[in-house]
ROTORKE-632619 format. One record per residue (C-alpha): x, y, z; residue in three letters. Coordinates in pm, whole numbers, padded with zeros to 5 digits, always signed. Example, Ala and Ser with C-alpha at 12.3 -4.5 7.8 and 13.67 -1.06 7.14 Angstrom:
<nodes>
+01230-00450+00780ALA
+01367-00106+00714SER
</nodes>
This chain:
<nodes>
+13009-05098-17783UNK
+12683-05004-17907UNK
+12736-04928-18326UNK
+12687-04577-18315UNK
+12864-04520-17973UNK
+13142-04276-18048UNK
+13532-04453-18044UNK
+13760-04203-17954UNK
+14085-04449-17933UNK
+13987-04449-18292UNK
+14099-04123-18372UNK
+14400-04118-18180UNK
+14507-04506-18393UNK
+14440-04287-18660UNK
+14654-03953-18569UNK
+14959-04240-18450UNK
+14891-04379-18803UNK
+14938-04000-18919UNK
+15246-03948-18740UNK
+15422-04321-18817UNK
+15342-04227-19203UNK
+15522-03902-19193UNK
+15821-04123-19030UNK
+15786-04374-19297UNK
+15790-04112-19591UNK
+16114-03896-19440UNK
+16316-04239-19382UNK
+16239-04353-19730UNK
+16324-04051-19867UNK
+16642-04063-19652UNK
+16678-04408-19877UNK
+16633-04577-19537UNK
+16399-04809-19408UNK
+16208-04694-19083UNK
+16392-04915-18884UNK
+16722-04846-19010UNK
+16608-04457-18950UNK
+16605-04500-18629UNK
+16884-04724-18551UNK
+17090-04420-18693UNK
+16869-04164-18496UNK
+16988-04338-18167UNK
+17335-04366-18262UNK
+17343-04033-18354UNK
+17178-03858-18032UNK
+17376-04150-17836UNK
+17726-03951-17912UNK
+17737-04135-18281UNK
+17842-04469-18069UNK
+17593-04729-17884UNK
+17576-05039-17797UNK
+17346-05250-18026UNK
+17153-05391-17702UNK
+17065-05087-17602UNK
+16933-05044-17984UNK
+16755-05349-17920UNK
+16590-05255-17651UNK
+16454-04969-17742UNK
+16242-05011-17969UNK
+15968-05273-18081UNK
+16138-05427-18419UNK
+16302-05711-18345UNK
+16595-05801-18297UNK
+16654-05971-18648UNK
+16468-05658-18799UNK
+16739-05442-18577UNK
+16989-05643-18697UNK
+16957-05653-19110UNK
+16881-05282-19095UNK
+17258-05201-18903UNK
+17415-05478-19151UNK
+17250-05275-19421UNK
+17354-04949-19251UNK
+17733-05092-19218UNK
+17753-05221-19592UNK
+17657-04836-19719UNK
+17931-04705-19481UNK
+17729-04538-19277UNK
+17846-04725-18944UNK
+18054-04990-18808UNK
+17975-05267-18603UNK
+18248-05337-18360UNK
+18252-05613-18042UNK
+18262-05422-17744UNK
+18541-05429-17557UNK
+18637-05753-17337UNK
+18329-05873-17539UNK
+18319-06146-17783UNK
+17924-06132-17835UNK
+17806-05787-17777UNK
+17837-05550-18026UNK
+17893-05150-18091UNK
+17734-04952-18371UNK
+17944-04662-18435UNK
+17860-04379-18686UNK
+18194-04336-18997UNK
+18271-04005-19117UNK
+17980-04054-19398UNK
+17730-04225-19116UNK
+17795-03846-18908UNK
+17766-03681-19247UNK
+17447-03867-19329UNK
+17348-03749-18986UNK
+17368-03422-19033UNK
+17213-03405-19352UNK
+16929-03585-19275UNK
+16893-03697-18898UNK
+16965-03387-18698UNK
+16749-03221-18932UNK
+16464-03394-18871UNK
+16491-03354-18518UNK
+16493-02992-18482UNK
+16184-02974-18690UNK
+16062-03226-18406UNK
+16207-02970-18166UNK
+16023-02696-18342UNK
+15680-02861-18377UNK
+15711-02941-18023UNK
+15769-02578-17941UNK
+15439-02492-18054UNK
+15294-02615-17765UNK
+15358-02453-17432UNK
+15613-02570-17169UNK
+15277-02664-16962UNK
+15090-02847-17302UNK
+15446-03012-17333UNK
+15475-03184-16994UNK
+15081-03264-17005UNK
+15108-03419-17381UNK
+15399-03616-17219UNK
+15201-03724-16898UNK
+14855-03823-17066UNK
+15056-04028-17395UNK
+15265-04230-17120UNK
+14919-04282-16914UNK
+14732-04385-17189UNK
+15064-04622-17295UNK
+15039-04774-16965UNK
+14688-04789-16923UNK
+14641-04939-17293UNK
+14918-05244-17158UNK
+14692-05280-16840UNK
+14403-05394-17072UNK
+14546-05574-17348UNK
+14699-05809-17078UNK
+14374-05803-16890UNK
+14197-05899-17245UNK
+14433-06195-17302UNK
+14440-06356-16969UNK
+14658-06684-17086UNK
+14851-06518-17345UNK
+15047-06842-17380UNK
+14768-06989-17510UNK
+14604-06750-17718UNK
+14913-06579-17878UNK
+15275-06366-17812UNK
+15294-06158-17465UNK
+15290-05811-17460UNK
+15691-05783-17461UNK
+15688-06022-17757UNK
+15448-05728-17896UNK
+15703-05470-17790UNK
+15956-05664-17939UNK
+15772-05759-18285UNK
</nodes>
């Protein structure tokens, strides 16, 4: 890329930036961290009970980050981490009565003011904004695995990226 060759990915790192900061200030002044934000955001909108590999899955902490923030979710009493049934290894986060109080002060909240913000585009802007972000998602995976062609070599996969 030539050095005064516009870099348009640049501005939308920089608007993702934008939009992870705003995140990042709401969970901490939720007294959360990010991650434990949205462990409770998915247990919430999952009924206020889910499994923690679903959790796990999900998103791109891993699993040890997953797994201090529901400790430090469960030791504020916010949820409780139960085996599943028949199961001796997987486990169930489960809101308590102040975990779905705490939800409803602060999660639910914060996702009808995602609701609303969305609602400024139109229905047709909404599906497109969808459609290009989950092109461009796939498309960026394409040629980060194209760029590292022996990631083994050269450093973690792109699911240990997902992951970490």
């Amino acid at each position: 890329m030539e050095p005064n060759e516009q870099y348009i990915p640049f501005e939308l790192d920089h608007l993702y930036n934008e939009i992870d900061k705003l995140y990042h200030q709401y969970a901490r002044g939720c007294g959360l961290s990010d991650c434990a934000y949205w462990m409770l955001y998915d247990v919430t909108f999952a009924g206020g009970k889910a499994p923690v590999q679903d959790l796990t899955s999900s998103w791109s902490y891993s699993k040890q980050t997953i797994s201090s923030a529901l400790k430090v979710l469960e030791e504020r009493g916010l949820i409780n981490l139960t085996f599943a049934e028949g199961s001796r290894k997987s486990k169930v986060a489960s809101l308590t009565a102040a975990g779905a109080a705490f939800s409803e002060t602060y999660i639910v909240p914060a996702a009808q003011a995602e609701q609303r913000a969305f609602t400024v585009l139109s229905a047709q802007e909404q599906q497109e904004l969808v459609r290009l972000v989950r092109r461009y998602a796939e498309a960026l995976d394409e040629q980060i695995r194209a760029a590292v062609p022996d990631p083994a070599a050269t450093g973690p996969s792109s699911a240990d990226l997902k992951e970490g």
